[in-house]
LUMBA-65410 format. One record per residue (C-alpha): residue number from 1; x, y, z; residue in one letter. Coordinates in steps of 0.001 Angstrom, whole numbers, plus 500000, padded with zeros to 6 digits. Example, Ala and Ser with C-alpha at 12.3 -4.5 7.8 and 13.67 -1.06 7.14 Angstrom:
residues 2
sero / px / py / pz / fivo
1 / 512300 / 495500 / 507800 / A
2 / 513670 / 498940 / 507140 / S
//
This chain:
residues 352
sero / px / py / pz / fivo
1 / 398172 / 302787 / 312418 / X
2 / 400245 / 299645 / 314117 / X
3 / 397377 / 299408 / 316690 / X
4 / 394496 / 299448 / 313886 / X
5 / 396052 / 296734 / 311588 / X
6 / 396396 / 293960 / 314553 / X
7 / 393102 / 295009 / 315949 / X
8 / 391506 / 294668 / 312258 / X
9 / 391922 / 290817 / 311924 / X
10 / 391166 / 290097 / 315380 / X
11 / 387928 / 291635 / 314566 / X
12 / 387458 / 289216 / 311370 / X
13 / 388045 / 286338 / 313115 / X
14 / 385594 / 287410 / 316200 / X
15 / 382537 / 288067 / 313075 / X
16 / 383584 / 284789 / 311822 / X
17 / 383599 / 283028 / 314835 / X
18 / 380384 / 284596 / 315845 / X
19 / 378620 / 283877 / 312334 / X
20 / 379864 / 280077 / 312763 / X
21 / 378360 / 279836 / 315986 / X
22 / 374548 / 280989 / 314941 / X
23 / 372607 / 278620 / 312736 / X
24 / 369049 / 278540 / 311410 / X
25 / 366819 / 275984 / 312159 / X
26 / 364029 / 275820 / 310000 / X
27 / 360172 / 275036 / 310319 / X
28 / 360683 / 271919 / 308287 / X
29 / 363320 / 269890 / 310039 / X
30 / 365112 / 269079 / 313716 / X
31 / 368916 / 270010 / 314749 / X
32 / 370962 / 267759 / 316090 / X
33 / 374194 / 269785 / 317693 / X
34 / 376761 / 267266 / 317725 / X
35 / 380341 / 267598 / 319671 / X
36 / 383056 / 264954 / 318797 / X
37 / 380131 / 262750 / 317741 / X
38 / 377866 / 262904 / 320950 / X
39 / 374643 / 264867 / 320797 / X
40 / 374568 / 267553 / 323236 / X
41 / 371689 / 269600 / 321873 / X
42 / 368361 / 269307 / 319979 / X
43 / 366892 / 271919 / 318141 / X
44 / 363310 / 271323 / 317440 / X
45 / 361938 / 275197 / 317374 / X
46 / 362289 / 277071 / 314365 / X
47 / 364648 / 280127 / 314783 / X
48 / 368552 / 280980 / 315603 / X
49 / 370688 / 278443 / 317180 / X
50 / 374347 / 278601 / 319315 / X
51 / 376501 / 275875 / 318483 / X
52 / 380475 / 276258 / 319877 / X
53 / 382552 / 276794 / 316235 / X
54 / 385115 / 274301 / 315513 / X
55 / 384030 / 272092 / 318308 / X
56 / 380546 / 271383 / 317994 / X
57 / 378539 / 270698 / 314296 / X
58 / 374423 / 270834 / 313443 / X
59 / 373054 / 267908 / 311689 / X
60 / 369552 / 268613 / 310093 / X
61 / 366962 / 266189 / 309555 / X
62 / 363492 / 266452 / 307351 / X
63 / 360644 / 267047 / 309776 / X
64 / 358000 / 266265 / 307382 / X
65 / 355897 / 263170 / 306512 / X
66 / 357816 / 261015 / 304331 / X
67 / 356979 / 258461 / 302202 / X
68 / 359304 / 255173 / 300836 / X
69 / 358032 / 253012 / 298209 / X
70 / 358938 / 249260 / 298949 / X
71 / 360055 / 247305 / 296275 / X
72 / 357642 / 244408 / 294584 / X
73 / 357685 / 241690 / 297353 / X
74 / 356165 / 237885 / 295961 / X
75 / 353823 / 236541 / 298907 / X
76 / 352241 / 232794 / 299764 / X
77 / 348683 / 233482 / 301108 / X
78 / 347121 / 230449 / 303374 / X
79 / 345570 / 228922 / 299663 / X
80 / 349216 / 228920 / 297712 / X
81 / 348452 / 230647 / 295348 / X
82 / 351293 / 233366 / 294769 / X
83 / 350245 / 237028 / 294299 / X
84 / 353837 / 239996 / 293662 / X
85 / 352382 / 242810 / 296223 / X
86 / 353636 / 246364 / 295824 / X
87 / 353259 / 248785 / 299143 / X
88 / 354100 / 252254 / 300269 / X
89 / 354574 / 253985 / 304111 / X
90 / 354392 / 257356 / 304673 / X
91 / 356258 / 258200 / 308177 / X
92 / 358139 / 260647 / 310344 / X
93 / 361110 / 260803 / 312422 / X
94 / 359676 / 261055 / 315661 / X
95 / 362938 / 261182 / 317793 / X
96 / 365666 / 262822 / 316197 / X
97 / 368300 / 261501 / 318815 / X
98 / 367283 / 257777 / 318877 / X
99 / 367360 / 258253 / 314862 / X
100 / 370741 / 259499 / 315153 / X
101 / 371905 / 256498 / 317299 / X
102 / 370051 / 253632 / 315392 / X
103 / 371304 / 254393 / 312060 / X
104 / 374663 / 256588 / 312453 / X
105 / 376047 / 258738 / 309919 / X
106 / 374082 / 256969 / 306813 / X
107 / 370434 / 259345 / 307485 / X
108 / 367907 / 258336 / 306014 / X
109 / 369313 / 256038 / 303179 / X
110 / 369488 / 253586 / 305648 / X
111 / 366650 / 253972 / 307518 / X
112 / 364787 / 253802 / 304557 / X
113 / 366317 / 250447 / 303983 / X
114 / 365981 / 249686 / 307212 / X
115 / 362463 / 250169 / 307122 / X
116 / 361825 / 248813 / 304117 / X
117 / 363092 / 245549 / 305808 / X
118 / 360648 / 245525 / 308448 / X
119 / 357860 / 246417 / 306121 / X
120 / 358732 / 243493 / 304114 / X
121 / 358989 / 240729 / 307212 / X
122 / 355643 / 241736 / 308116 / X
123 / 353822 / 242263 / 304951 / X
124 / 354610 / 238633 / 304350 / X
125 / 353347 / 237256 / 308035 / X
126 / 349938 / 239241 / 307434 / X
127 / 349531 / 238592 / 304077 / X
128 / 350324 / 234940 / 304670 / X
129 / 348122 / 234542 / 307203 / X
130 / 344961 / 234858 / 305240 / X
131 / 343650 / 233991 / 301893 / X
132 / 344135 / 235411 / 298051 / X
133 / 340511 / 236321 / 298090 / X
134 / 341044 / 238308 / 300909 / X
135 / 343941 / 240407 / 299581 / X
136 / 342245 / 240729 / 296327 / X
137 / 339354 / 242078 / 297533 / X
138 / 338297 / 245505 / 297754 / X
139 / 337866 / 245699 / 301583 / X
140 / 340985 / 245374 / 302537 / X
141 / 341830 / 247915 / 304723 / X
142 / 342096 / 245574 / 307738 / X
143 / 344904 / 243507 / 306291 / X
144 / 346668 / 247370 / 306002 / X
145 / 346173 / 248188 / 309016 / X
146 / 347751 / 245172 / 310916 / X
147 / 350566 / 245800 / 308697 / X
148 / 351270 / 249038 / 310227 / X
149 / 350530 / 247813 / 313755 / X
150 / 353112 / 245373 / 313604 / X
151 / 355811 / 247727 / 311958 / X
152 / 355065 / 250557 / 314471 / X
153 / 356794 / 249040 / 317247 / X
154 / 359895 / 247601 / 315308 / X
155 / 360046 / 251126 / 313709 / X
156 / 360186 / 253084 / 317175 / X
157 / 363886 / 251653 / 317638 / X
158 / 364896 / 253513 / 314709 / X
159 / 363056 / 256703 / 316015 / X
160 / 360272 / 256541 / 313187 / X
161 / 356755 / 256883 / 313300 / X
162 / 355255 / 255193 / 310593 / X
163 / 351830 / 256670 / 310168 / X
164 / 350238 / 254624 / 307188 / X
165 / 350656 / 251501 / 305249 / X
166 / 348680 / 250943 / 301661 / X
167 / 348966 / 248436 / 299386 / X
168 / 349544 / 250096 / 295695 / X
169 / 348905 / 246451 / 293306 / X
170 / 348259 / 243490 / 293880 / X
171 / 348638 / 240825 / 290945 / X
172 / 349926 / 237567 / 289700 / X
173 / 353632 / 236727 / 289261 / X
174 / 353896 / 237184 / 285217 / X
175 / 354914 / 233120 / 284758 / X
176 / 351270 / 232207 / 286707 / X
177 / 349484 / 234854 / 284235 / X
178 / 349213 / 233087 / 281407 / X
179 / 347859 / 230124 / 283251 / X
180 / 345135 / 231646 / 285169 / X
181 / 344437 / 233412 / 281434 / X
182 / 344048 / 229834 / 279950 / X
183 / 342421 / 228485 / 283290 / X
184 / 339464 / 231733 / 282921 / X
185 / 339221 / 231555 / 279049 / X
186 / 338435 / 227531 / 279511 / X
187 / 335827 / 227995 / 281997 / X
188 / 333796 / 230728 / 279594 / X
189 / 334225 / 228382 / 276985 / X
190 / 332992 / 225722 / 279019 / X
191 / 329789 / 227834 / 280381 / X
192 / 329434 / 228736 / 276833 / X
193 / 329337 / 225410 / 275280 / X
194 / 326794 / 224525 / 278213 / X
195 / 324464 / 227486 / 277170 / X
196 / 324982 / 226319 / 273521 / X
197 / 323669 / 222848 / 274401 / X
198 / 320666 / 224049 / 276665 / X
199 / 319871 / 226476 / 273544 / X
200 / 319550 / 223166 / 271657 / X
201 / 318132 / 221305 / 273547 / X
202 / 315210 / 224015 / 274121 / X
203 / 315596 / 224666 / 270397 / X
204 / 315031 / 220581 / 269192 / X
205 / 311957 / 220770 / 271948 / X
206 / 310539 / 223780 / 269830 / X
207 / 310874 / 222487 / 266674 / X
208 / 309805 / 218780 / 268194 / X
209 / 306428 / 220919 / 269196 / X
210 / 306074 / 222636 / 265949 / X
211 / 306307 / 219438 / 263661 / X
212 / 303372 / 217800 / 265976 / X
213 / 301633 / 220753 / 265592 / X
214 / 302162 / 220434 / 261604 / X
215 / 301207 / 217537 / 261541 / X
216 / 298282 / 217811 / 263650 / X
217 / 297054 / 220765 / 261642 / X
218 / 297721 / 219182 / 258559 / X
219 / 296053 / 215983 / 259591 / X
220 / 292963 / 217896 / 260609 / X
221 / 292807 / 220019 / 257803 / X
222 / 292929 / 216681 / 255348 / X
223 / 290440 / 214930 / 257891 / X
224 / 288245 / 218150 / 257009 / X
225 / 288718 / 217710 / 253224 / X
226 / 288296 / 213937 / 252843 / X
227 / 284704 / 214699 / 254685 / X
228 / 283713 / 217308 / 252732 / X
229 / 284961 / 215358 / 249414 / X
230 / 283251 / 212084 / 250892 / X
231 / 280023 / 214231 / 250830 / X
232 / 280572 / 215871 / 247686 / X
233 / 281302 / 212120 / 246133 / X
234 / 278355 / 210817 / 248095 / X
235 / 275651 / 213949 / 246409 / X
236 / 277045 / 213435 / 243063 / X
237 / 276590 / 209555 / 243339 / X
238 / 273054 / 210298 / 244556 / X
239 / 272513 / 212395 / 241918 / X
240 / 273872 / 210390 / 239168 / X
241 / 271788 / 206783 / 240512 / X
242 / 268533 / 209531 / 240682 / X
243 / 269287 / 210536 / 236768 / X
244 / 270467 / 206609 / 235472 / X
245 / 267401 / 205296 / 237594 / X
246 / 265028 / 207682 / 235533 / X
247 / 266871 / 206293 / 232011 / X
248 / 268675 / 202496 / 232692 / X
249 / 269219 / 202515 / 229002 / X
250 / 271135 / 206095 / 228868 / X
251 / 272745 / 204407 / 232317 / X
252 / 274092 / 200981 / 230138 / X
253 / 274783 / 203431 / 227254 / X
254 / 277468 / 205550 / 229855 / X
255 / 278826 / 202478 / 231484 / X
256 / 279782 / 200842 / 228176 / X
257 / 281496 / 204018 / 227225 / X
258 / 283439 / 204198 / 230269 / X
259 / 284380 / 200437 / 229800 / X
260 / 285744 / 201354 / 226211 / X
261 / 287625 / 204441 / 227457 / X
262 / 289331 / 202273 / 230084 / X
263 / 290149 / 199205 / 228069 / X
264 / 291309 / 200757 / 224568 / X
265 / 294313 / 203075 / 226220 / X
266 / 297419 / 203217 / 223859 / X
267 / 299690 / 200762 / 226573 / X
268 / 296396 / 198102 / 226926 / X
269 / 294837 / 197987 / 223401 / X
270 / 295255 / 194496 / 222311 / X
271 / 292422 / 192391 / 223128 / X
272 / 291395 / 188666 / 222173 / X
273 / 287750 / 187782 / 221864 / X
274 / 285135 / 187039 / 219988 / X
275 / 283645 / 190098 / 217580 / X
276 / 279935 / 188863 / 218453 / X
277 / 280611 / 189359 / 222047 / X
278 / 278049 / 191748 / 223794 / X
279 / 281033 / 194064 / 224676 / X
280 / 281310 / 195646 / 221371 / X
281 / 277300 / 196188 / 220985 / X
282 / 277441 / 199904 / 221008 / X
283 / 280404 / 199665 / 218348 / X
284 / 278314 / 197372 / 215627 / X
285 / 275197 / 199129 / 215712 / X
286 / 274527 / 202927 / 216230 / X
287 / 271643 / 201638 / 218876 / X
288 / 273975 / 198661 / 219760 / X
289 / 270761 / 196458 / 218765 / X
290 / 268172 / 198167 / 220857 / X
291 / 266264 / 201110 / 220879 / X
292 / 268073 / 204141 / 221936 / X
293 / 266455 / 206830 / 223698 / X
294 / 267979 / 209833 / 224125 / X
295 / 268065 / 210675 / 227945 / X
296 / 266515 / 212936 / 229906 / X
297 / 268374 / 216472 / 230434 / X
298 / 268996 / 216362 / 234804 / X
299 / 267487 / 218816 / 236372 / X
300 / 268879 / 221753 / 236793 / X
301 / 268921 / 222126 / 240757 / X
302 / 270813 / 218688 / 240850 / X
303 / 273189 / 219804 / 238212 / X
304 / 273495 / 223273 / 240398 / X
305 / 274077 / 221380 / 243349 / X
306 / 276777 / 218377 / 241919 / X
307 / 278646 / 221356 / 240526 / X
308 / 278638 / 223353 / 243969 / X
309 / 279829 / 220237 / 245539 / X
310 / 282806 / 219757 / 243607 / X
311 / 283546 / 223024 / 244190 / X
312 / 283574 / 222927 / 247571 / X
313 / 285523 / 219434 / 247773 / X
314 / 288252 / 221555 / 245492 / X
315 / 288208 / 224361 / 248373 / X
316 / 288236 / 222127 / 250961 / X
317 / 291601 / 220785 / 249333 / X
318 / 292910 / 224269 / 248394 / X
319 / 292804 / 225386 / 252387 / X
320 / 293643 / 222421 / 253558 / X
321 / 297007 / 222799 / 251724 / X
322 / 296785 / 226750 / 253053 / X
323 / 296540 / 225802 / 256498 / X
324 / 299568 / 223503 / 255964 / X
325 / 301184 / 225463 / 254678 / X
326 / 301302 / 228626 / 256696 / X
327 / 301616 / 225950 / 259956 / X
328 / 305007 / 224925 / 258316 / X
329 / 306104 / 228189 / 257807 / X
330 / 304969 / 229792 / 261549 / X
331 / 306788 / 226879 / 262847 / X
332 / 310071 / 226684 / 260956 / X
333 / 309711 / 230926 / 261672 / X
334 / 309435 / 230212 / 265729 / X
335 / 312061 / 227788 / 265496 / X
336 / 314553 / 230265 / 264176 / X
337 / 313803 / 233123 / 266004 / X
338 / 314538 / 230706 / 268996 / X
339 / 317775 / 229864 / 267913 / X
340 / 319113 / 233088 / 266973 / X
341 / 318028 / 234015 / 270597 / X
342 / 319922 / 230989 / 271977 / X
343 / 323023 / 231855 / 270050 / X
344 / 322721 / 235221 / 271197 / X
345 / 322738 / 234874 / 274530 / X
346 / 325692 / 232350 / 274275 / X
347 / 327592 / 234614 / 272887 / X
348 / 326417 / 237115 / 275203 / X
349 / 327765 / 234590 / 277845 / X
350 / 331567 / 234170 / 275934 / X
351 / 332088 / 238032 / 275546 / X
352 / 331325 / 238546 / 279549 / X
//
């Protein structure tokens, strides 16, 4: 009974020592077996491990690809023109001892700060060493990949691998916004106001073209009226000498009715002379002291054709003022259709 109750803890402490001596080491990270601070051992396959208990301890480390966002860095690109850049790398620790004796007890905290250190330096040489267009445009792979290339061999003395560099954003720092917003909005306004004066322009050239062609149009169509009217006055004066010659007394007769309709108006009807005088002839005497005859009726083929005259001097004016008419409109129409299109495509040229 003595024998079995020393014998019992000595076994405990042998299981315990035994159990502190195995370890695990995963698929997913390295071993480092440390003793008083000195590596002595790495464990890179997955399985059991032997460390020495008490003496000797396992520090793990993550043997997958990481990834470390850096924080918002504000670059100077060749033109000066300011652009706030925001990155990520994805690495590895590639040699777990080297990691161990670049960055000490802090891990990866501070290699991640260490890193992002180095991926600031030379983000800021590349970057500055070309222009804004060039980071802002879409190829810009190139400009990533001399990033990493120049962070590779810094990162080695850390015992990283970096395997990629991207660049997440690229944009304006937010007190240059506002001006480059201004700068953009006056230069549509500008191209705007230019297509608005062109669209004038063109428009004052349209309705220039459509007044001439009023006018002309107009002017022909009267040209076209007067004629016919000239040659409508020009039958009906034949016709009227043909029927006075055939009866000069009928012909006196007319003209001294005419005279008396043009001379006894209500604003011109005072009149000083003497009653005798041969004006008033056909007012004294129902013959006016000769022989009256009535006249002869005109012929009816002259009285066919004067009245077919006159009515085509009064369609002559009738589509003259037509044709005038429906050029005013069929201009002023083009010219408006032409500057809603101008307008339009102003607009067109603000909105874009």
């Amino acid at each position: 009974m003595r024998k079995t109750t020393f014998l019992l803890p000595i076994i405990v402490i042998v299981v315990a020592g035994l159990m502190s001596a195995l370890f695990i080491v995963d698929e997913r990270e390295k071993a480092l077996v440390l003793q008083f601070g000195r590596v002595v051992a790495v464990k890179e396959d997955p399985g059991l491990a032997f460390k020495i208990p008490l003496i000797q301890e396992v520090v793990r480390y993550d043997d997958r690809i990481l990834s470390r966002d850096v924080e918002p860095l504000e670059v100077t690109p060749l033109d000066d023109r300011r652009l706030v850049v925001d990155a990520f790398a994805r690495f590895r620790i590639a040699d777990v001892t080297q990691f161990r004796q670049a960055v000490g007890v802090g891990g990866v905290a501070t290699a991640e700060n260490r890193l992002d250190s180095i991926l600031r330096a030379e983000t800021r040489e590349v970057l500055g060493s070309v222009t804004s267009k060039d980071i802002l445009s879409s190829d810009r792979a190139a400009l990533m990949l001399r990033i990493r290339n120049s962070a590779i061999f810094e990162a080695r003395g850390l015992g990283l691998e970096i395997i990629d560099v991207r660049l997440k954003a690229t944009d304006l720092p937010k007190q240059n916004l506002e001006a480059t917003f201004e700068r953009m909005r006056a230069e549509r306004e500008r191209e705007a106001t230019d297509e608005r004066a062109r669209g004038h322009e063109a428009a004052q050239r349209v309705r220039a073209l459509a007044d001439r062609t009023v006018v002309e149009l107009v002017s022909e169509a009267q040209r076209e009226a007067e004629i016919i009217r000239g040659e409508a006055d020009a039958l009906r004066n034949n016709i009227f000498a043909e029927a006075f010659g055939k009866d000069p007394e009928f012909f006196e007769f007319y003209r001294s009715l005419t005279s008396y309709q043009r001379a006894l108006k209500g604003s011109n009807s005072s009149m000083v002379m003497n009653p005798d005088s041969e004006f008033f002839n056909y007012l004294r005497s129902p013959s006016g002291g000769r022989a009256v005859t009535p006249p002869a009726p005109l012929p009816q083929a002259q009285v066919d054709a004067a009245e077919g005259a006159a009515l085509e001097a009064a369609e002559a004016d009738a589509a003259a003022g037509t044709a005038a008419s429906e050029a005013q409109e069929e201009a002023e129409t083009d010219v408006n259709n032409y500057e809603v299109d101008q307008v339009e495509d102003a607009e067109d040229g603000v909105q874009n």
